[in-house]
MDAnalysis code that builds the backbone (N, CA, C; Angstrom):
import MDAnalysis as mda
import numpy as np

u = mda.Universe.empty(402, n_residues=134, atom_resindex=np.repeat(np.arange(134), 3), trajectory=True)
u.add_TopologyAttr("name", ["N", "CA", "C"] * 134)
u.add_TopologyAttr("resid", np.arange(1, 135))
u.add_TopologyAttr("resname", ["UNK", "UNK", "UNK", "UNK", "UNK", "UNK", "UNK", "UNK", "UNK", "UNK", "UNK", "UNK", "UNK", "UNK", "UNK", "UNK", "UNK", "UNK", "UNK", "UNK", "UNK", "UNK", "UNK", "UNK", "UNK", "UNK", "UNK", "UNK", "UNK", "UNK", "UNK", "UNK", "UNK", "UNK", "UNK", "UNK", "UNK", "UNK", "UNK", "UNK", "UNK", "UNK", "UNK", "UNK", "UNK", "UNK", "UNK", "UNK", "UNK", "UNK", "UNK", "UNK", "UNK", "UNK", "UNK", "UNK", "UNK", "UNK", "UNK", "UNK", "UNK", "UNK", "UNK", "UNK", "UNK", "UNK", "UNK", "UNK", "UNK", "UNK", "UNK", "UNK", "UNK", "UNK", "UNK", "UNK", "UNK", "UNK", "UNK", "UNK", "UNK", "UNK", "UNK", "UNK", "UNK", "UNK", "UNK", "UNK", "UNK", "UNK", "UNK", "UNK", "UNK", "UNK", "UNK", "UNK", "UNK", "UNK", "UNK", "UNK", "UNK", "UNK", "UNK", "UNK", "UNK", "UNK", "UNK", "UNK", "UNK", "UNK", "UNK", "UNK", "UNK", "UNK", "UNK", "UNK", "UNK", "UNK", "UNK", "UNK", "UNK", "UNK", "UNK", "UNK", "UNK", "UNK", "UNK", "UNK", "UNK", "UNK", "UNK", "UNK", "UNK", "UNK"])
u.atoms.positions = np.array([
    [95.196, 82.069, 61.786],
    [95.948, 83.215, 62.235],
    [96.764, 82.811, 63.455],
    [97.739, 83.284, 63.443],
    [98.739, 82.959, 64.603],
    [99.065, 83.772, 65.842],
    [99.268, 83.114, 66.856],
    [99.550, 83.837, 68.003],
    [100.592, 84.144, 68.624],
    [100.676, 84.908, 69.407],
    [102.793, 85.413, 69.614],
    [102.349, 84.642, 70.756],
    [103.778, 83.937, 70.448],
    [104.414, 82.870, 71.617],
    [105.029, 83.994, 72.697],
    [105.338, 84.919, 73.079],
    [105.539, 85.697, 74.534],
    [103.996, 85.463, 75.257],
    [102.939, 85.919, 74.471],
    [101.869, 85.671, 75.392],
    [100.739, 84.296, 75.391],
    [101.603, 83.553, 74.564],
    [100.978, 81.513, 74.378],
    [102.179, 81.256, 75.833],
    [103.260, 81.842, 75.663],
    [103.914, 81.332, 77.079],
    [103.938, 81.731, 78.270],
    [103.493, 82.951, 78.446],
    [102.500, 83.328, 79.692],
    [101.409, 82.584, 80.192],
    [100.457, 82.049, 78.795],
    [99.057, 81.501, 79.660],
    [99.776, 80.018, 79.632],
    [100.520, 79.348, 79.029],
    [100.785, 78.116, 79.290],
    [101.371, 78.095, 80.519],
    [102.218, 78.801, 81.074],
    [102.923, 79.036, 82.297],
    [102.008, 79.232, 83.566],
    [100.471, 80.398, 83.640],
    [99.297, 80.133, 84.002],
    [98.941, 78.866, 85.028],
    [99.109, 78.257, 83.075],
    [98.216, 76.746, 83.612],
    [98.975, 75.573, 84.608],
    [99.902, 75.616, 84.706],
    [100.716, 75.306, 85.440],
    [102.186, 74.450, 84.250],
    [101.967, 74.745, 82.727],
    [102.922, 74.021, 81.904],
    [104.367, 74.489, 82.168],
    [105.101, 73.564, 81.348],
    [106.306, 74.276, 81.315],
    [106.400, 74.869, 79.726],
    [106.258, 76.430, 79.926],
    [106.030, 76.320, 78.428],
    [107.073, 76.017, 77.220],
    [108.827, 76.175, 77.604],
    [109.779, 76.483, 76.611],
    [109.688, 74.341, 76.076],
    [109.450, 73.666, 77.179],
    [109.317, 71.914, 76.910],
    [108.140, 71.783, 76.031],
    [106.536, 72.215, 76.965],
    [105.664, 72.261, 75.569],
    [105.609, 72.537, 74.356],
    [106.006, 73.917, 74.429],
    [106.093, 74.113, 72.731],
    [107.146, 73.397, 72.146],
    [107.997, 73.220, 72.739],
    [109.229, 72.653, 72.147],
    [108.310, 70.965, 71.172],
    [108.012, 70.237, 72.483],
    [107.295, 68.818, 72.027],
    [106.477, 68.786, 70.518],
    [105.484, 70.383, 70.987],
    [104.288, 70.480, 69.814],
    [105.294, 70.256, 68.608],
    [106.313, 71.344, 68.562],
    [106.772, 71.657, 67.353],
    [107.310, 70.492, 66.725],
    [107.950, 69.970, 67.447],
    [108.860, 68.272, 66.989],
    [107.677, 67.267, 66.879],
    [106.266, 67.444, 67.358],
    [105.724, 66.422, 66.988],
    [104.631, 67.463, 65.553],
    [104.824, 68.133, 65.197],
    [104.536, 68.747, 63.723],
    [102.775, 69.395, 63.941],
    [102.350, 69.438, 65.539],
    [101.370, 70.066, 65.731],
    [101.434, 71.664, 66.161],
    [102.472, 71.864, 65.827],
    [101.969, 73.558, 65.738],
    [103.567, 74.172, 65.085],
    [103.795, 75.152, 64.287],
    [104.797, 75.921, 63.615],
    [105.191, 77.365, 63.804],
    [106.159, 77.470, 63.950],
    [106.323, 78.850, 64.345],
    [107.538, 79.542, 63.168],
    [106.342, 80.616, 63.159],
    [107.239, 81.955, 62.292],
    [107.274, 83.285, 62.791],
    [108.153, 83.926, 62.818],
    [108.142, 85.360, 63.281],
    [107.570, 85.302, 64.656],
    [108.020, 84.689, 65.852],
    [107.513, 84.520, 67.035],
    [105.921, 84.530, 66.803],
    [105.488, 83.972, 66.100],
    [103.869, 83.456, 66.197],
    [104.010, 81.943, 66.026],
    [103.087, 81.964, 66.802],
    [102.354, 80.189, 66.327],
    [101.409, 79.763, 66.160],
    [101.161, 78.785, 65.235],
    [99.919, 78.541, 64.264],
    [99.844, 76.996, 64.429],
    [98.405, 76.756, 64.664],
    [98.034, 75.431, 64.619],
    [96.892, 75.365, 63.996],
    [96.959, 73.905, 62.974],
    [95.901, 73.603, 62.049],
    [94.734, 73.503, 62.630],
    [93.341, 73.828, 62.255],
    [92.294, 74.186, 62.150],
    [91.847, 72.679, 63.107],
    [91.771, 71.295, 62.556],
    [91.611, 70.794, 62.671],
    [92.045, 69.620, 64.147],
    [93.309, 70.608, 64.441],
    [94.373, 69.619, 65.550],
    [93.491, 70.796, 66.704],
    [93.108, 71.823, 66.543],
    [92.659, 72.772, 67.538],
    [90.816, 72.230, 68.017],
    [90.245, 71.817, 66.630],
    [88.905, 71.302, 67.186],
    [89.393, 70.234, 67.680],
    [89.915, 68.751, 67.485],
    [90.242, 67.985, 68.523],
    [90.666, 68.590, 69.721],
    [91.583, 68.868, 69.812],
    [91.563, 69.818, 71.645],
    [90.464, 70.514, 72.026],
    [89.836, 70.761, 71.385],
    [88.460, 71.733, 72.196],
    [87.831, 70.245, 72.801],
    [87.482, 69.181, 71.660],
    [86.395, 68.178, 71.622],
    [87.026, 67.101, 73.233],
    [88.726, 67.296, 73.126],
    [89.101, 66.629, 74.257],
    [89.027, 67.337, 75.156],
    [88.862, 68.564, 75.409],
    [88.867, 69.646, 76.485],
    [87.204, 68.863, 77.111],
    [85.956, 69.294, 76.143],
    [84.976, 69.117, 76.920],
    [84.537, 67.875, 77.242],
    [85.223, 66.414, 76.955],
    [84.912, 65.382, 77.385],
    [85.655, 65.224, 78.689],
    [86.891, 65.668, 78.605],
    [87.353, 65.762, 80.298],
    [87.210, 66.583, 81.124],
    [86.651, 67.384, 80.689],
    [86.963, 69.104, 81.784],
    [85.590, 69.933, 81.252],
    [84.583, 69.263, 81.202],
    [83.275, 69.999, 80.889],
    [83.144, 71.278, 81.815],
    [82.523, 72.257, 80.751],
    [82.186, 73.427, 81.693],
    [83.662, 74.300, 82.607],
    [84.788, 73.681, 82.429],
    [86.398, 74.209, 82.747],
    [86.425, 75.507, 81.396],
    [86.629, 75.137, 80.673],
    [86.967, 76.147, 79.672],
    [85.914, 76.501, 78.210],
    [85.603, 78.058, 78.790],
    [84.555, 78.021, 77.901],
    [84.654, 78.791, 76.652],
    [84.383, 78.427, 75.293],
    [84.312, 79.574, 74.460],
    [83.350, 80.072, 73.619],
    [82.250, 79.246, 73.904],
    [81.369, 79.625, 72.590],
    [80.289, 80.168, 73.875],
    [79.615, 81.460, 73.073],
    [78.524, 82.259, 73.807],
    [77.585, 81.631, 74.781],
    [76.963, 80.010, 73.574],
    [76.010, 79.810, 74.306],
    [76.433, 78.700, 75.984],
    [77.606, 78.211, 75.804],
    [78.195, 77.839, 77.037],
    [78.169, 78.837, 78.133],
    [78.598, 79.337, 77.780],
    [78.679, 80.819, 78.880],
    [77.988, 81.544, 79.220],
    [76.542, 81.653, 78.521],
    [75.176, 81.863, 78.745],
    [74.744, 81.066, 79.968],
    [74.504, 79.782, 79.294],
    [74.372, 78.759, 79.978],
    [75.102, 78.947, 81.630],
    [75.923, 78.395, 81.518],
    [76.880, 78.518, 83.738],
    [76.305, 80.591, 84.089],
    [76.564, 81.083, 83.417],
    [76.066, 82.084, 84.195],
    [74.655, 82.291, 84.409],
    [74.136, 82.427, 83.801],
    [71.915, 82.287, 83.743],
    [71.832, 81.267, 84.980],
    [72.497, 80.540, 84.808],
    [71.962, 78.906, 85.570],
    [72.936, 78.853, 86.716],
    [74.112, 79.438, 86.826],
    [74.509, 79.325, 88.112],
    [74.992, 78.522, 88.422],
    [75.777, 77.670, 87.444],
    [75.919, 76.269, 86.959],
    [77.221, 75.798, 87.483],
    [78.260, 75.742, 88.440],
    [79.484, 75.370, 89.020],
    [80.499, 76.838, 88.389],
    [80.041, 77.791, 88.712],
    [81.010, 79.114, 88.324],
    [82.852, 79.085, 89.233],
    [82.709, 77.728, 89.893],
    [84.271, 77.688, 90.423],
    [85.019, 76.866, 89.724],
    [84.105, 76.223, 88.663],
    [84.977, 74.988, 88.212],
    [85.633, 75.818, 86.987],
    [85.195, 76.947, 86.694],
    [85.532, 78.108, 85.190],
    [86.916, 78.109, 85.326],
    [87.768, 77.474, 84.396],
    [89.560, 78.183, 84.267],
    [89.675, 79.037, 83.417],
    [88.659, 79.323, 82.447],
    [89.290, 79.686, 81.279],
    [87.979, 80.305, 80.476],
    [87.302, 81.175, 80.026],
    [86.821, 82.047, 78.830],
    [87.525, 82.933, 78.024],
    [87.265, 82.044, 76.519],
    [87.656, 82.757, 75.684],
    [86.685, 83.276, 74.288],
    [85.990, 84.446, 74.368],
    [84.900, 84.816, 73.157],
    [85.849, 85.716, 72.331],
    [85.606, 85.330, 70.723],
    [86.500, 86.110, 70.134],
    [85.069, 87.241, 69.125],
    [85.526, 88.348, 68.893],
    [84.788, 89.257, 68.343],
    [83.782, 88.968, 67.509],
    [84.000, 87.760, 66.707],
    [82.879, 87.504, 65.423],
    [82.489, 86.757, 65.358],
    [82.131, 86.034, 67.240],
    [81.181, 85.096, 67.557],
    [80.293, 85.312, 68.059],
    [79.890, 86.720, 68.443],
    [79.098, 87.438, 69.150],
    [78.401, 88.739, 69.176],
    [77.502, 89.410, 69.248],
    [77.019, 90.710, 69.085],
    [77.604, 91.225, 70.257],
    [77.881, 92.252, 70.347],
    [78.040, 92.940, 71.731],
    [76.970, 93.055, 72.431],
    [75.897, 93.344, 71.779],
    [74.387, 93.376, 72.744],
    [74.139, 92.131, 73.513],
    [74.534, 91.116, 72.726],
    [74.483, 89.394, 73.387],
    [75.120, 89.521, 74.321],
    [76.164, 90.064, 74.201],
    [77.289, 89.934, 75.715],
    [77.055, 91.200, 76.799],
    [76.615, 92.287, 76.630],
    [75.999, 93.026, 77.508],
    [74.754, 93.060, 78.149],
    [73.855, 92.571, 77.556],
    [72.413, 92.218, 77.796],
    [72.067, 90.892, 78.613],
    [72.337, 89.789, 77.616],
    [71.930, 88.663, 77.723],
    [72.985, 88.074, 78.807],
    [74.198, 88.062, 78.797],
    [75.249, 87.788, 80.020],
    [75.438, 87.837, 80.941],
    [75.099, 89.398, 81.390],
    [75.354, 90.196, 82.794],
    [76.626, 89.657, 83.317],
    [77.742, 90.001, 82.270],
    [79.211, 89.573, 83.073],
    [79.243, 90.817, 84.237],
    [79.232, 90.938, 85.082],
    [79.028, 92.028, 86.793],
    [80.190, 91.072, 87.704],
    [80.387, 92.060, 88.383],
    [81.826, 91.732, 89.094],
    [81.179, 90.039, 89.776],
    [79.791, 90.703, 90.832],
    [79.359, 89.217, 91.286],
    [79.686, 88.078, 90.248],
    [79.403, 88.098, 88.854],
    [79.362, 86.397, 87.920],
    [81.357, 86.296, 88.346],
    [82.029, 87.166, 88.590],
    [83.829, 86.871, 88.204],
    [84.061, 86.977, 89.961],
    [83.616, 87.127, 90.430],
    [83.967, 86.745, 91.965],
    [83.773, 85.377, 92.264],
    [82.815, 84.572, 91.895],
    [82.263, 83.362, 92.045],
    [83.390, 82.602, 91.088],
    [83.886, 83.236, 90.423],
    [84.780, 82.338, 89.367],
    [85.972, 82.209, 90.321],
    [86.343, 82.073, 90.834],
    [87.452, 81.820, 91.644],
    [88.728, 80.788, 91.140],
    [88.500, 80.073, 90.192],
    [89.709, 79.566, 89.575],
    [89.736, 79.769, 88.243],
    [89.155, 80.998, 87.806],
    [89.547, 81.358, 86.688],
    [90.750, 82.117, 85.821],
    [91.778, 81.752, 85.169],
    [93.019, 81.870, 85.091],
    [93.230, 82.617, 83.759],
    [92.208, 82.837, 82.697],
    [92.194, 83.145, 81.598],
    [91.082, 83.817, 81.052],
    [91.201, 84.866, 80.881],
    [90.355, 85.845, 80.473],
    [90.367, 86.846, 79.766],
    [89.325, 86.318, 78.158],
    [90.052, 87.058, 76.837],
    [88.505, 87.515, 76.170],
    [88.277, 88.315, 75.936],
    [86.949, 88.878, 75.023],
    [87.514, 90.060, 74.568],
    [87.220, 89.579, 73.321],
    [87.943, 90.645, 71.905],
    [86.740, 91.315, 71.948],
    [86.663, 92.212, 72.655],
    [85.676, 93.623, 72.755],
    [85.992, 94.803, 74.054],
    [86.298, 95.400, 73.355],
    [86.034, 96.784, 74.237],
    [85.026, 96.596, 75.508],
    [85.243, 97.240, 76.712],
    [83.972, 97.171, 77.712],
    [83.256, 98.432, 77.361],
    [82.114, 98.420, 77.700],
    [81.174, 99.971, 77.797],
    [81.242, 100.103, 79.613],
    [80.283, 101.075, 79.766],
    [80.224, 101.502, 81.014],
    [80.231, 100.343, 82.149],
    [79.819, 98.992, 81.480],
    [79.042, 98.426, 82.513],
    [80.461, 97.186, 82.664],
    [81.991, 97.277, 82.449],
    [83.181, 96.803, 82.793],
    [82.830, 96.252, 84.216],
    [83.715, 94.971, 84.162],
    [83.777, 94.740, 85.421],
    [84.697, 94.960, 86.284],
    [84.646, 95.203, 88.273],
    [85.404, 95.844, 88.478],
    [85.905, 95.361, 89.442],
    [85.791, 93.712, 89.085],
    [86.682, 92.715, 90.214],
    [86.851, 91.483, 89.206],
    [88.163, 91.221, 89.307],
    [88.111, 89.884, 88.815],
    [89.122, 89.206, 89.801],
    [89.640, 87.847, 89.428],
    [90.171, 87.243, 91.060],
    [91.486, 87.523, 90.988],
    [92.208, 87.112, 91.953],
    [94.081, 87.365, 91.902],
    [94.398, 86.323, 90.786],
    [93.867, 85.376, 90.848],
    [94.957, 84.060, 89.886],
    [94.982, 84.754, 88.665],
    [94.006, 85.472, 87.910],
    [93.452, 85.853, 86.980],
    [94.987, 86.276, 85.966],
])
């Protein structure tokens, strides 16, 4: 499924890219395609980037539950966090309300966190600080 490039060039811009050169490169080097202002990258070119993400930048960008379990429970370098991303049908909501305790304290401590995406609704217990870079 593909993502609209207005908001792939916001968070690339974020990160400090240039985004209209990046995407430009991806596209000419045949790693990502764009239709109808979305863009789509193969299944496979996206797990290599995760797999190069956590050999250089462990614990920087997190997406799977039990990572993020993990640095928050444990308290585990919560400044080194740039980036969480949980998407809806990796997770129970009870897992992420219960077991998480995302509370303003866990996103205050995040202090260089630049990206912040959970495909779920908040309930009562929203948080009600997150940082400026954010």
């Amino acid at each position: 499924m593909g993502k609209d490039e207005e908001h792939l060039t916001r968070v690339l811009d974020s990160f400090g890219f240039d985004p209209v050169i990046g995407i430009s490169v991806l596209i000419e080097k045949s790693l990502i395609t764009v239709s109808n202002k979305s863009l789509d990258m193969h299944d496979l070119i996206q797990e290599m980037g995760f797999y190069i993400v956590r050999e250089s930048l462990p614990k920087s960008r997190l997406w799977e539950l039990q990572q993020i379990h993990e640095c928050i429970k444990g308290n585990k370098n919560p400044q080194a966090i740039e980036a969480i991303k949980l998407m809806d049908n990796e997770y129970h909501v009870d897992d992420l309300h219960a077991n998480l305790g995302l509370s303003a304290d866990v996103f205050a401590r995040m202090i260089n966190l630049r990206l912040l995406y959970i495909d779920r609704k908040f309930t009562s217990t929203q948080p009600t600080f997150l940082p400026d870079e954010l």
